[in-house]
N, C-alpha and C positions, 0 to 999 in steps of 0.2 A: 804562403802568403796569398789572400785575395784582394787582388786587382781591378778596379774597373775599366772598361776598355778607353773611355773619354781621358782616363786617367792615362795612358800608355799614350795614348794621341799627340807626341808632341817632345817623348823622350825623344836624348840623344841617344846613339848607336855608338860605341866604340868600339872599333877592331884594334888587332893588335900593335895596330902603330898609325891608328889614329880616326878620328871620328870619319864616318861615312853619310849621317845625315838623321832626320830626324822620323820618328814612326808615324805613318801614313793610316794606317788604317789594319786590321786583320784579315786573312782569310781563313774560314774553318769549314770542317765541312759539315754535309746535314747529315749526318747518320751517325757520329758520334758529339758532335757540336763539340768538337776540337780545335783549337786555335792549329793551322797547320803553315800558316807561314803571316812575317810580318813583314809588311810593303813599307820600303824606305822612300823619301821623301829626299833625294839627293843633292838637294840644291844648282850647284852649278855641272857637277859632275855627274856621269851617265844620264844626261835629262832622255835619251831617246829611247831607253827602256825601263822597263819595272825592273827593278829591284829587291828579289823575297829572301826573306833570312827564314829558314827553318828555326824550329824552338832548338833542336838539334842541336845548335851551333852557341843556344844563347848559355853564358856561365852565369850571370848574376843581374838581378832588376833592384837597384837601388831606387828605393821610390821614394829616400828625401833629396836624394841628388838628380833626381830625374835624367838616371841613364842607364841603358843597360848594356853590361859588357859581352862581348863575343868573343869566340877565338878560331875568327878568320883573319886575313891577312886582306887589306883591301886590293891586291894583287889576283889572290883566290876570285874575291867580289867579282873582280872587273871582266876578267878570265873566264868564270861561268855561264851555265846556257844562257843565253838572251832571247828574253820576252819583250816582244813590242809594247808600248805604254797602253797601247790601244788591244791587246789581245786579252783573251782570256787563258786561265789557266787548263793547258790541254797538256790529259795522260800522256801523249808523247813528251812535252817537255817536262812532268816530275819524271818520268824515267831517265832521260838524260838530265837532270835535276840532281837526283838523288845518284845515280852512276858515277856522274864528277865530283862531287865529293865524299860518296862511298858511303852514306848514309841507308839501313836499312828503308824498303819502302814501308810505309804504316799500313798500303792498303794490302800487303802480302801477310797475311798473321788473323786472328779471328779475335786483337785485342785492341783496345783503341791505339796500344803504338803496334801494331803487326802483332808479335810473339810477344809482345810485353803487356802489362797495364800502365806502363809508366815509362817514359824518357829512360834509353838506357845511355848511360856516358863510356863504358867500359868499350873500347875499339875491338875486342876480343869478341865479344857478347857479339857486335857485331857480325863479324864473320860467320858464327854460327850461327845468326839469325838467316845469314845468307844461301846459308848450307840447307838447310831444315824442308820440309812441306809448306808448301804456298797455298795459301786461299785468298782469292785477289777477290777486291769488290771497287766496285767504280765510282770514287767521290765525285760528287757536284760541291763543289768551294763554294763558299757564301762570303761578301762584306759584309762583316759588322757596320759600314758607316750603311749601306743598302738597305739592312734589317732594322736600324735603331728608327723606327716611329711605324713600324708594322704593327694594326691594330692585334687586340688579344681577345678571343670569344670565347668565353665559359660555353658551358654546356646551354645556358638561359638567355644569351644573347651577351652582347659586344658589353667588355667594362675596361677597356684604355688601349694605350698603347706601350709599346717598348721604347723604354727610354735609354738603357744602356747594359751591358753584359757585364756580371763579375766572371774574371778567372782565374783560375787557382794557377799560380806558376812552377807549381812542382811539375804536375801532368799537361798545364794549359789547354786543360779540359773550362767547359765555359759550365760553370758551376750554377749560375740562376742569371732570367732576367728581370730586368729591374722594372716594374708594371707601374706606369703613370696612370692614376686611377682621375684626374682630378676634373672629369666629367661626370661623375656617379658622387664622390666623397672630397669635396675641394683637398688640396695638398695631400691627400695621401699616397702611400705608394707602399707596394705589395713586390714579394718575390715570392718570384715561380723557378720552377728548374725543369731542362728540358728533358730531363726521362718523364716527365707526368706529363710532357707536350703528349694527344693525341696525334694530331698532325698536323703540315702547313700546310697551306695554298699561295704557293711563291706566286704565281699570278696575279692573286687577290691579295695577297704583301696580306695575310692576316694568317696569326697561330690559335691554332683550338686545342681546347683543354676540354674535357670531358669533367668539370669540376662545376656546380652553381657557382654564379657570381656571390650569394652569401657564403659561402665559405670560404671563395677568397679573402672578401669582403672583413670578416673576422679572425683573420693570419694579421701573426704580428707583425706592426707594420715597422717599415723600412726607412731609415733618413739618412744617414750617414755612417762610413764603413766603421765606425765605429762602434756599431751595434754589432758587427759581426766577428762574433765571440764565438765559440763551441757552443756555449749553451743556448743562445739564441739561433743557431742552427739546428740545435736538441728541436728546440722549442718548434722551431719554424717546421722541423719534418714532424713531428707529433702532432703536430695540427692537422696535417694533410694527411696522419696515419701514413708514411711511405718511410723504408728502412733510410738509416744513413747512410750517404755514399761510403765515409773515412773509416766504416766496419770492412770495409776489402781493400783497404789500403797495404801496400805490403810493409811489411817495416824496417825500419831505418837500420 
């Protein structure tokens, strides 16, 4: 299923014996642009830390009921490393992050989940993920709410900004963003996907594409997820001539 993040903004969490609070915001990182944890919104409970749910833990995103179930115990939650509200996410605490709940690391493996390309749920898989050759690389996390209005420059100069991320919730890999064009073309809006990102300049809060603005310009345009069919995916990677992601999918 594809997701938009504005969409996920607001669900409830439910562990196994009871709501923990409402989705905050993502963070993912820049190198694979993977959703790698979702920041809870606690209400009255744990106000003095962040609170991150790995996708790891997530079992199902019911998006007409607006919740998604978990299978922690808010006990496990409470019990977990603690990150100050005000800190960022530092390699020392995914290590003791991922230790306490025995969760392989994602950045130990040469695949966006570590050894995999995808969420493994199997506890077994684990272990032997644990077992295996390591090639570790050092995420920098990004917020989705930080990124959402970073301008976007073709190759030919600046044509909008980022208005919101889709992600897919199988891999919660961030599948395209969502390009508010409506300084160039009133109301339109275009999707881009971050393997065709050339690069960012997280300073200058702007992503470059190595593409003209007319050929964005002329990709089929975007309004509601309703459009987003397979074959308006066909369509939309055929435009840009780049392969489909769901050709290396593995199968079910």
């Amino acid at each position: 299923m594809l997701i938009k993040a504005k969409t996920l903004k607001g669900f409830t969490l439910k562990s196994l014996d009871g709501e923990i609070g409402k989705v905050k915001q993502c963070y993912f990182d820049d190198q694979y642009w993977t959703i790698r944890y979702l920041i809870v919104d606690t209400g009255d409970w744990l106000t003095s830390r962040q609170v991150l749910i790995s996708p790891y833990a997530l079992i199902s995103v019911i998006k007409e009921e607006e919740h998604i179930s978990i299978d922690l115990t808010k006990k496990q939650i409470e019990d977990s490393p603690s990150l100050d509200a005000d800190k960022p996410v530092s390699r020392v605490f995914e290590d003791d992050y991922y230790g306490y709940y025995g969760y392989p690391m994602y950045t130990e493996g040469p695949n966006m989940w570590g050894h995999y390309h995808y969420i493994v749920r199997d506890h077994e898989k684990w272990k032997v993920a644990l077992q295996v050759e390591k090639k570790s690389w050092d995420p920098h996390l990004r917020s989705t709410n930080e990124v959402i209005g970073y301008h976007i420059q073709a190759s030919d100069g600046e044509i909008g900004h980022v208005e919101d991320f889709i992600i897919e919730d199988n891999t919660w890999s961030i599948r395209y963003l969502i390009v508010n064009t409506h300084n160039w073309w009133p109301g339109k809006k275009v999707l881009v996907s971050p393997p065709w990102i050339e690069r960012v300049s997280w300073n200058e809060s702007k992503v470059f594409f190595n593409i003209p603005r007319e050929i964005i310009k002329q990709s089929p345009e975007y309004s509601e997820e309703y459009l987003l069919t397979r074959d308006y995916e066909a369509l939309l990677h055929r435009h840009y001539n780049r392969q489909e992601y769901w050709i290396d999918e593995p199968a079910n």
